[in-house]
C-alpha positions in Angstrom: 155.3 176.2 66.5 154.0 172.7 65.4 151.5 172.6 68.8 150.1 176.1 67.5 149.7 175.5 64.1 147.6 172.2 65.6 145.8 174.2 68.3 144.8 176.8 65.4 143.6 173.9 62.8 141.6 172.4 66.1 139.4 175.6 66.3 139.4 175.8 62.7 137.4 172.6 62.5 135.4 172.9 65.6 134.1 176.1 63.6 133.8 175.0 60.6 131.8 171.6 61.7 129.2 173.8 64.3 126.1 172.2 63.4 122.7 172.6 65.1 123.9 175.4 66.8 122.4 175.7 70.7 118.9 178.2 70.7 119.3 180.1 73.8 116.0 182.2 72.8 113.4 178.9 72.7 113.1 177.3 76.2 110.2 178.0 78.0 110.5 178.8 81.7 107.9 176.9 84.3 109.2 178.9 87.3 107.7 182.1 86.4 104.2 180.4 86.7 102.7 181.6 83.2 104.5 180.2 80.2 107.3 182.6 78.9 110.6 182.5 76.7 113.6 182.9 78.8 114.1 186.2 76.7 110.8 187.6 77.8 110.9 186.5 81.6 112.7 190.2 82.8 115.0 187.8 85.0 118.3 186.2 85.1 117.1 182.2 84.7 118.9 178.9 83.9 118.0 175.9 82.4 119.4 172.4 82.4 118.0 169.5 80.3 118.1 166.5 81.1 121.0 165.6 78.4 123.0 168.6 80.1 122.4 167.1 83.7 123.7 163.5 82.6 126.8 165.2 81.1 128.1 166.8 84.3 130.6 165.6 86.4 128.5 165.0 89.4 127.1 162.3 91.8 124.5 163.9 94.0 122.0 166.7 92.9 123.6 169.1 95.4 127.1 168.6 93.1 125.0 169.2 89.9 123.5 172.6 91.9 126.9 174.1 92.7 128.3 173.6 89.3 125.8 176.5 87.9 126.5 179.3 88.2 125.4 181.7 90.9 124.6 178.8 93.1 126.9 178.2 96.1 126.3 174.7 98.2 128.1 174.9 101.5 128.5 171.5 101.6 129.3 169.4 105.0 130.6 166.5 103.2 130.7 164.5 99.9 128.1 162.9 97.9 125.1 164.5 98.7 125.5 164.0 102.6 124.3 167.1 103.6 124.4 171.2 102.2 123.2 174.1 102.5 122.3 176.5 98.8 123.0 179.6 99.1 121.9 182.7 96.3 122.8 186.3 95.9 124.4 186.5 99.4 121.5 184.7 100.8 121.6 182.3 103.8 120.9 178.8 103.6 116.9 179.3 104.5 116.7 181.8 102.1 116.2 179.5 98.7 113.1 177.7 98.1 113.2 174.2 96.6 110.6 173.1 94.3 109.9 169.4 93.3 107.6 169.8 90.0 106.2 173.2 91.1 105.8 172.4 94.5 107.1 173.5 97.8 109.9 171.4 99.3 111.3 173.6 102.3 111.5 171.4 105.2 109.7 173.1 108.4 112.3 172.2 110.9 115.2 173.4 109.5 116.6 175.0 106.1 119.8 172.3 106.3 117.5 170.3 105.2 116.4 171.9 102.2 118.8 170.0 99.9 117.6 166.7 101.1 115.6 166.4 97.6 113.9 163.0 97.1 114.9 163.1 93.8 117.1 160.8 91.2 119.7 161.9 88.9 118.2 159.8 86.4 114.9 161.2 86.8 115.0 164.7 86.1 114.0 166.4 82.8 114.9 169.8 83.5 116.0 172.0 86.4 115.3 175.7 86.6 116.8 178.0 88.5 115.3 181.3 89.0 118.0 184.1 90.6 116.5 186.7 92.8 113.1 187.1 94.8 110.6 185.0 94.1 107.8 185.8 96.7 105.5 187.3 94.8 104.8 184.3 93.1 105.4 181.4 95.8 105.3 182.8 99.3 108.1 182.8 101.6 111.6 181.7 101.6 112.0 182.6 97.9 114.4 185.4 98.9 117.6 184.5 96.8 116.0 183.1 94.3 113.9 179.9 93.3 114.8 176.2 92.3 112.5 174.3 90.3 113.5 170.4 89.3 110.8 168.6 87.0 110.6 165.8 87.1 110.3 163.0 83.7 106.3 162.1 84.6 105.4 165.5 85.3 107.0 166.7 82.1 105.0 167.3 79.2 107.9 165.8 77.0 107.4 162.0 75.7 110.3 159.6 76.4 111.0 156.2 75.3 110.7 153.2 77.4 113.9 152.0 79.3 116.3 150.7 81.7 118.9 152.9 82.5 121.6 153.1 85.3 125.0 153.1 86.6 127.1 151.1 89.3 130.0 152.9 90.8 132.7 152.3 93.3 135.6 153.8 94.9 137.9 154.8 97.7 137.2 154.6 101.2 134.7 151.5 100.6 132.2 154.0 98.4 129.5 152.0 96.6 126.9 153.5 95.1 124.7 153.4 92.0 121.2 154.5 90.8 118.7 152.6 88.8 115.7 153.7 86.8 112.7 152.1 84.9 110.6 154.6 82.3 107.5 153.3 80.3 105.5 155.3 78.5 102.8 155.5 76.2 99.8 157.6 74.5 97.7 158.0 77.5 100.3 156.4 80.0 103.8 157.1 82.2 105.5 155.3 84.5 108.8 156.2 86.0 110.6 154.7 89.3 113.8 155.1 90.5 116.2 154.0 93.2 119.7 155.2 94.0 122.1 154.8 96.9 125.3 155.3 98.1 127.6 154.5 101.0 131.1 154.7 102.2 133.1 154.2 105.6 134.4 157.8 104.9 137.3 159.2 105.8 139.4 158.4 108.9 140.4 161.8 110.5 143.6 161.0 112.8 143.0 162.0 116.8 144.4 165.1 117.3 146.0 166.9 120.9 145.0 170.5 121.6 146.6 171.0 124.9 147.3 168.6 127.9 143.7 168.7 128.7 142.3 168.2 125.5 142.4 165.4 122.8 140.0 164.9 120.0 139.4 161.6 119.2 140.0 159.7 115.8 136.4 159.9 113.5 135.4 158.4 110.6 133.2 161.0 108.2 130.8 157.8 107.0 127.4 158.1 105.3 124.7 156.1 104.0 122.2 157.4 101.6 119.0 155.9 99.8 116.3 157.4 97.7 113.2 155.5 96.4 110.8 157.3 93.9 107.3 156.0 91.9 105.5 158.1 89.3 102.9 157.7 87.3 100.8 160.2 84.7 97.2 159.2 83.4 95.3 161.0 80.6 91.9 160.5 81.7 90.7 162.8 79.1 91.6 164.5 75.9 91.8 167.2 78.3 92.0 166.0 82.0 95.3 164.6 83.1 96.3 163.0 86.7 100.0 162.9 87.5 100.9 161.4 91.2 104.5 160.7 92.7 105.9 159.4 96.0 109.5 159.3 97.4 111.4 158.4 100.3 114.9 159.5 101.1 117.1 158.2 104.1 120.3 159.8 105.0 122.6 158.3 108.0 125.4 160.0 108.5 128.4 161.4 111.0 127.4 165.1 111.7 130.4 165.7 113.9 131.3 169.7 113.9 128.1 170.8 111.3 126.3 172.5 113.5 128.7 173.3 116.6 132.7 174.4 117.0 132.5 172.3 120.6 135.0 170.3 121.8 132.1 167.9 122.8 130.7 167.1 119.7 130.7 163.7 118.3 127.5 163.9 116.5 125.6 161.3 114.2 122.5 162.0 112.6 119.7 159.8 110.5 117.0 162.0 108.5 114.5 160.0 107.0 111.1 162.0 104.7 108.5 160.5 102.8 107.0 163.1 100.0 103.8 162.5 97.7 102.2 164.9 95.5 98.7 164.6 93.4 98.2 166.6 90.6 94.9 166.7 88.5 94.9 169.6 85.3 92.6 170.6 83.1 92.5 172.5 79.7 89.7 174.7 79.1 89.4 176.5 76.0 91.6 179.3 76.9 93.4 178.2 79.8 94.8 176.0 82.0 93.7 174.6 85.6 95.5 172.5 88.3 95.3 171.2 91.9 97.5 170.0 93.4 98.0 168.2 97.3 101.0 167.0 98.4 102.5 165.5 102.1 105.8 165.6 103.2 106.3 163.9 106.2 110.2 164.2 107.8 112.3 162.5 110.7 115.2 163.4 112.3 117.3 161.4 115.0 120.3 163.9 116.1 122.8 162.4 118.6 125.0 165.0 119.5 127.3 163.4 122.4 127.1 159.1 123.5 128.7 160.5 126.1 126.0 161.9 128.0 122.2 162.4 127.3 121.6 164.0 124.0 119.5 162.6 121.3 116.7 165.1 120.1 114.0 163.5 118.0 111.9 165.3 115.7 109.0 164.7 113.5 107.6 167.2 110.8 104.6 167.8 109.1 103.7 169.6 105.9 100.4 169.3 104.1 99.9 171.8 101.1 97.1 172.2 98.8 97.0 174.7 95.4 95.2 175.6 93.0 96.2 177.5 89.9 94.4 178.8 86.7 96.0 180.1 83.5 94.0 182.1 81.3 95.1 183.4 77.9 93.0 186.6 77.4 94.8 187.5 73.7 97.7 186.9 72.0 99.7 189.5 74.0 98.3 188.7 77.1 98.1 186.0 79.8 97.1 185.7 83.4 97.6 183.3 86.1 96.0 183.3 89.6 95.8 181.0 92.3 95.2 179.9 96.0 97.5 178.1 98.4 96.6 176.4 102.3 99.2 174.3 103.9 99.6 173.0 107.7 103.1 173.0 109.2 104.3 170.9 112.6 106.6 169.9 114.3 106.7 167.2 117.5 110.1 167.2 119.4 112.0 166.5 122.6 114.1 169.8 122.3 112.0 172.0 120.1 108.7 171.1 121.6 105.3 170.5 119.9 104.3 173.0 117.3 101.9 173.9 114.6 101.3 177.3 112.2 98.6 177.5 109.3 99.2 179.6 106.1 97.2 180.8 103.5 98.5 182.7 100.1 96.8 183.7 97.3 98.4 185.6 94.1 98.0 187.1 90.5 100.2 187.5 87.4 99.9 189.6 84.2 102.0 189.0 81.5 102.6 191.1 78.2 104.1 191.1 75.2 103.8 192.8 72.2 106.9 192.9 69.4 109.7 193.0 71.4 108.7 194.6 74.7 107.3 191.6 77.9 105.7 193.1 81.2 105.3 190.7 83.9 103.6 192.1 87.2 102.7 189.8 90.4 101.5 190.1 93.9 100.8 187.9 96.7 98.8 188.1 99.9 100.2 185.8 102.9 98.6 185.0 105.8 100.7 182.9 108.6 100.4 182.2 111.9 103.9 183.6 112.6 103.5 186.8 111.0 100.2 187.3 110.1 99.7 189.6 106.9 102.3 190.2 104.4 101.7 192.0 100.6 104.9 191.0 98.3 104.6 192.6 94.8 106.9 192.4 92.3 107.8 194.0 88.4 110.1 192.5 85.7 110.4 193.6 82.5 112.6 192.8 79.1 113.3 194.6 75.7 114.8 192.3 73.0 117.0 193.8 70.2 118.6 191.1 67.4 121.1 189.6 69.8 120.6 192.0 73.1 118.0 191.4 75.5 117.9 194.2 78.4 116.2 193.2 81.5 115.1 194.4 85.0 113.1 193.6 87.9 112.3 194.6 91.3 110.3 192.4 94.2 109.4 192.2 97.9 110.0 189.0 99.5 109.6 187.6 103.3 110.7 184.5 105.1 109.4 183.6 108.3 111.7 181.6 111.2 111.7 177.6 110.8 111.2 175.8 113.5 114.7 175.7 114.9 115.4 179.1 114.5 112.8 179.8 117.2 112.9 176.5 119.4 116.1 174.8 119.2 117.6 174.1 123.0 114.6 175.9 124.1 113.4 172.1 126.3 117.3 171.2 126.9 118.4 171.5 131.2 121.7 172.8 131.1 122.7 173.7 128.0 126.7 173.5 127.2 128.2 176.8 126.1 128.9 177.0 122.5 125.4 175.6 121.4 122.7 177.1 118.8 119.8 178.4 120.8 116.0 179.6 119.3 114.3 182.1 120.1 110.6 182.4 120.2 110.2 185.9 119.5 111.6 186.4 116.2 109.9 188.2 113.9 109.6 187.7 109.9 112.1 188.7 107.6 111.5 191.1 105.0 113.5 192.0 101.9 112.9 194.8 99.1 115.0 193.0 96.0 116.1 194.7 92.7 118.3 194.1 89.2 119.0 195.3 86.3 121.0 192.7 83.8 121.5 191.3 79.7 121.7 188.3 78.1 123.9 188.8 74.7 123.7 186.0 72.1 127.3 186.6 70.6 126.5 184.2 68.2 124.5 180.7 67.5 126.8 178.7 70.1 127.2 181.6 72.6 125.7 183.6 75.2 126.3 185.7 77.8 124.8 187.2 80.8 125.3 189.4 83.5 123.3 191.4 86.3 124.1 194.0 89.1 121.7 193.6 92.0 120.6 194.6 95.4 118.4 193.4 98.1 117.9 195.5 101.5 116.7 193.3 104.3 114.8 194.0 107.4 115.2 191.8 110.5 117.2 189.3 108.7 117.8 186.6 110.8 120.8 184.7 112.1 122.7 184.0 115.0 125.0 185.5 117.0 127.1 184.8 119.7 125.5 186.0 122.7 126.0 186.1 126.4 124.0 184.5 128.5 123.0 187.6 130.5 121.5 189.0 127.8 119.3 186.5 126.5 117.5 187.0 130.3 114.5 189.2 128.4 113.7 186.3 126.2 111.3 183.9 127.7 111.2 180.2 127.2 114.9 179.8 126.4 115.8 176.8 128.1 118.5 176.0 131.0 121.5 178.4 130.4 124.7 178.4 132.0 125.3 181.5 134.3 128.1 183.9 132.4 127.9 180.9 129.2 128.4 182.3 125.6 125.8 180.6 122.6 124.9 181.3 119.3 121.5 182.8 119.9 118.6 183.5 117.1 118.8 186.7 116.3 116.7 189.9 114.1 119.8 192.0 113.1 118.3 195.7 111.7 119.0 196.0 108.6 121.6 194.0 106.0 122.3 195.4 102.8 123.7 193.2 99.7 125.4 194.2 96.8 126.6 191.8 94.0 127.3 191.0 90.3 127.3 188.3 88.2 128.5 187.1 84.8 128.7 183.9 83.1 129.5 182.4 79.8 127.7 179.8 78.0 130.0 178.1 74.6 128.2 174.9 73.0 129.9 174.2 70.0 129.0 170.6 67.8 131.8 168.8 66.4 130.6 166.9 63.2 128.0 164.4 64.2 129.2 162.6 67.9 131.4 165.5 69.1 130.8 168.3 71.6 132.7 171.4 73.0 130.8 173.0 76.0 132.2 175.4 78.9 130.0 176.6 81.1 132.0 179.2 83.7 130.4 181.8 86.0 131.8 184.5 88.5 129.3 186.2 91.7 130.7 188.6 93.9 128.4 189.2 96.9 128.9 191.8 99.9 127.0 191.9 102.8 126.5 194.8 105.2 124.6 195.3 108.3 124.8 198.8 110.0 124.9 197.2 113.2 128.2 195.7 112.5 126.9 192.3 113.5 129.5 189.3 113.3 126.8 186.8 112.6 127.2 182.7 112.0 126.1 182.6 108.4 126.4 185.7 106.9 130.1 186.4 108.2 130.3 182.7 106.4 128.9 184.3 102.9 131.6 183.6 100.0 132.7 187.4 98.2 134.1 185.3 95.0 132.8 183.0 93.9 133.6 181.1 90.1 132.1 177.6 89.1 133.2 176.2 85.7 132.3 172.9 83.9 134.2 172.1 80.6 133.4 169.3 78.6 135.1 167.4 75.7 133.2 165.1 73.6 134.9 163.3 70.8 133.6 160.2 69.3 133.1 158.0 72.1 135.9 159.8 75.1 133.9 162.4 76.9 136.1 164.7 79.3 135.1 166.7 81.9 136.3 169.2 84.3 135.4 171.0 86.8 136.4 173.4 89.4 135.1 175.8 92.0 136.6 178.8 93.9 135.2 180.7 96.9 137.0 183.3 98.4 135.8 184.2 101.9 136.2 185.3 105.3 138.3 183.4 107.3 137.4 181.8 110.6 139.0 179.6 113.0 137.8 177.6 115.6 141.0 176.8 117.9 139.1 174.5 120.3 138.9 171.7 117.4 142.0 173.4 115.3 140.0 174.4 112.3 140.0 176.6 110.1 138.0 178.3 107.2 140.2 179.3 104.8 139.9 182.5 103.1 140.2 180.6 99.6 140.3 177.5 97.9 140.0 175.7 94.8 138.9 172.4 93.7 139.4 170.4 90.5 137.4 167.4 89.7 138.3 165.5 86.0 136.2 162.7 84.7 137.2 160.5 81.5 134.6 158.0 80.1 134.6 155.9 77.3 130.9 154.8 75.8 131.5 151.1 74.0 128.1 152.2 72.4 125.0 154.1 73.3 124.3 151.8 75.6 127.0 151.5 77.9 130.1 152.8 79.1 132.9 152.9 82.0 134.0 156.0 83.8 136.8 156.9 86.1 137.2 160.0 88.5 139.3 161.9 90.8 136.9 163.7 93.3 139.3 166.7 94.5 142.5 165.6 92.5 145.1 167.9 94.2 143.8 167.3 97.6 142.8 170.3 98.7 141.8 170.7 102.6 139.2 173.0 102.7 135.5 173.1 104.5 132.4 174.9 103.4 131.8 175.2 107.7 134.1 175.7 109.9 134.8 172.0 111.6 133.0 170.3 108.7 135.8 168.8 106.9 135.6 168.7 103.2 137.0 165.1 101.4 140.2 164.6 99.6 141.0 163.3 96.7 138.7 160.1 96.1 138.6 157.9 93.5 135.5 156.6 91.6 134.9 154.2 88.6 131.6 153.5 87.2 129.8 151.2 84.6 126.4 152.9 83.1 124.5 151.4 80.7 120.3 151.9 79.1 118.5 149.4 77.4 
């Protein structure tokens, strides 16, 4: 009786203190291109501040990702090693990355899409845009559409400082981040640097049969990111904002891309990525240019036992040009150009090189309570030539109701290892992944209709059904070497050999829904009650009844949730994610994908002031054994203690 009465008076006074209740209605959304309210966007969009972002129990920006909700990261191992984000049911090639509004997508290969040169420390909002985004950026933005912003490229002032954190834990983990920010009237300067390394894991040799023992393997990693920004006002009205970045990940890649008993792979990915950015404001609208380089490497050592190191250099060189014009108070328009150069040199994939050009146009109206926002987008690529993708959203806001719908077109065209990989390799072992040249683009026809409910001050919820049909979708599939024979350029196949082979399968249809809850509640003047919990379900069909590697790997259930407890100077935060899935097994390595899991992650730190504090915690604390990819173990429970501090 007594605990009752205490959890009652608790949620009395949480109540009853609520100051400075949360506004859900005020942020405005950079990922829809024009300036917009979240209200009047038509879509289902999240924001995350940069206060948010620092409160999350996470210590890579792929752990932040998966933590909101409708965003699943298939994950190949901790810390920000290497995964794969997933939206709506999409595969992992199917989300576009944005760094400040530009196009991150790495041409080789979407596994590399999460390799953002970006520090925790850096970041002053991340958006995340849920659905088809094509009309408005091009390909790849099938799922949906992240956009991180960086500090320097915000328009937000921040104080100058020195702010970072030093943490260690099991398994030899160091790591740590560190970040300088000046600014002033006409002048910002950010940098950043953050690493971390560990021996990993030791996973114990294991016998399959009399003929077969897998040797004993250390999961280790080694990751560093280096970043430099700066932001000049030139003018009252001219402004020049510039960043570089260089990320390095080294790393044991053993069973992320194969199920074969003869992998013992090690990888090191290395990219440099600079952008340039001059605006100007007019009298009634806005201009900006922007080029930017990303240049990648990537050393892949599948076997030391025998030949097999592929090398691979990439190329991407984009240029765009954008123009917002306000034409009245109820109406807005944006229009712009893009020209980028992709290319690829490699021992495996060969040497290769596509040009694409894109130009689009937005209208967006309001008027009382009623937005329109209509977009379309002409492509022109060298690997599909023309493509139109239009697109219509729209929103009607009551008091506390805001009613929403959209429907888009999007396309995505095959990286660079979906239509090369193996293609240069002389006998290739069964069991591998194998490009093929002839793929064609994908294209997807996207719609949804969802609210966002503000129950109260503190409170909102959201939720959307949604559907996307998709032609030539494309995957791979285990195929026999006999009937890969058509395709030319394949490489050296075994005779009678099985091998997971690029494929355009028909038609896929997806189905889904998703909710989530967002509670922000003040506690007097240090104190903070948040819980952040969201549920997707996701079904794909295709009519072919194709088994395929990715898509047959889509989780049905998914639920992130992040609580978090602030009271005067303890914060505590938890939280968990659950997938419920397919399961696979791969018998010649003994794995196995579970159907379900769950994972619970709790954090306790104590701030001695504003200026510092200590953390401690438990990565995974029951231990689960679970793997986002089959053969790509997952790690236990680690242990992690950190010292932050700002000056």
């Amino acid at each position: 009786m007594r605990l009752i009465l205490l959890i009652k008076f608790t949620l009395l006074t949480i109540i009853i203190n609520a100051q400075n209740p949360i506004s859900f209605d005020t942020i405005e959304v950079d990922a829809m291109r024009i300036p917009l309210k979240m209200h009047q966007t038509g879509r289902n969009i999240s924001v995350l501040t940069a206060t948010e972002i620092a409160s999350i129990n996470a210590n890579s920006l792929d752990e932040i990702l998966q933590q909101i909700p409708g965003i699943e990261v298939q994950s190949r191992g901790g810390f920000g090693v290497q995964g794969d984000i997933l939206m709506r049911g999409s595969t992992f090639t199917q989300v576009l990355v944005l760094i400040n509004g530009v196009k991150m997508n790495d041409p080789l290969t979407g596994h590399f899409n999460g390799n953002i040169p970006v520090a925790k420390n850096e970041i002053e909002k991340i958006e995340i845009l849920r659905g088809s985004g094509s009309a408005m950026y091009g390909a790849d933005a099938v799922g949906g559409v992240i956009n991180i912003i960086t500090k320097s490229f915000s328009n937000k002032k921040n104080s100058p400082s020195i702010s970072g954190e030093i943490g260690y834990g099991q398994n030899k983990l160091i790591d740590g981040n560190i970040g300088v920010t000046h600014s002033s009237d006409k002048f910002v300067f950010d940098a950043n640097v953050s690493i971390s390394e560990s021996d990993g894991e030791e996973i114990p040799a294991l016998t399959i049969d009399t003929s077969t023992t897998l040797e004993a393997y250390n999961t280790f990693f080694d990751n560093k990111t280096v970043s430099a920004s700066v932001a000049y006002k030139a003018t009252e009205r001219t402004t020049i904002k510039a960043r570089t970045s260089y990320d390095q990940r080294d790393f044991a890649a053993r069973y992320f891309y194969t199920t074969s008993t003869f992998d013992k792979s090690v990888e090191s990915v290395s990219g440099f990525f600079n952008h340039l950015q001059i605006s100007h404001i007019g009298n009634k609208g806005v201009t900006d240019v922007n080029f930017s380089h990303k240049k990648s490497n990537d050393v892949f050592v599948f076997s030391p036992d025998f030949p097999s190191t592929n090398n691979h250099e990439m190329q991407f060189l984009n240029f765009t040009a954008n123009h917002h014009l306000t034409l009245n108070e109820k109406m807005g328009i944006k229009f712009g150009i893009q020209a980028d150069q992709r290319s690829i040199e490699s021992n495996d994939r060969g040497d290769h090189e596509d040009l694409h050009f894109g130009a689009y146009g937005l209208l967006a109206y309001t008027k009382n309570q009623f937005s329109l926002i209509t977009a379309i987008r002409a492509d022109y690529d060298d690997n599909y030539e023309f493509e139109f993708s239009p697109s219509v959203n729209a929103a009607y806001n009551f008091e506390k109701l805001t009613l929403r719908t959209s429907i888009g077109k999007s396309i995505r065209a095959a990286d660079y290892t979906e239509r090369y990989v193996s293609n240069n390799l002389m006998n290739l072992t069964p069991g591998r992944s194998l490009g093929n040249p002839d793929l064609k683009a994908e294209k997807s026809w996207s719609a949804e209709f969802g609210f966002d409910y503000n129950a109260s001050k503190n409170w909102q919820l959201s939720s959307s059904v949604f559907t996307r049909v998709s032609d030539q979708l494309i995957d791979y599939v285990s195929t026999n070497q006999a009937d890969i024979g058509s395709v030319s350029e394949v490489g050296s196949l075994q005779e009678g050999a099985d091998y997971f082979f690029a494929n355009n399968i028909a038609d896929v249809t997806t189905l889904g829904f998703e909710v989530s809850s967002d509670l922000q509640i003040p506690i007097g003047e240090k104190g903070l009650f948040s819980w952040n919990v969201g549920y997707t379900f996701v079904e794909n069909t295709n009519e072919q009844d194709i088994i395929s590697v990715y898509l047959s790997n889509a989780t049905k259930h998914l639920i992130s949730n992040r609580f978090l407890l602030r009271y005067d100077n303890i914060d505590f935060t938890l939280s968990s994610i659950f997938k419920q899935r397919d399961p696979r097994i791969a018998s010649g390595i003994n794995a196995n994908l579970e159907e379900n899991y769950i994972v619970f992650s709790p954090k306790i730190k104590y701030r001695f002031s504003e200026a510092t504090y200590l953390s401690a915690e438990a990565i995974n604390v029951f231990d689960a054994e679970y793997q986002n990819i089959l053969g790509a173990r997952m790690p236990g429970r680690w242990l992690r203690f950190a010292f932050g501090f700002k000056m």
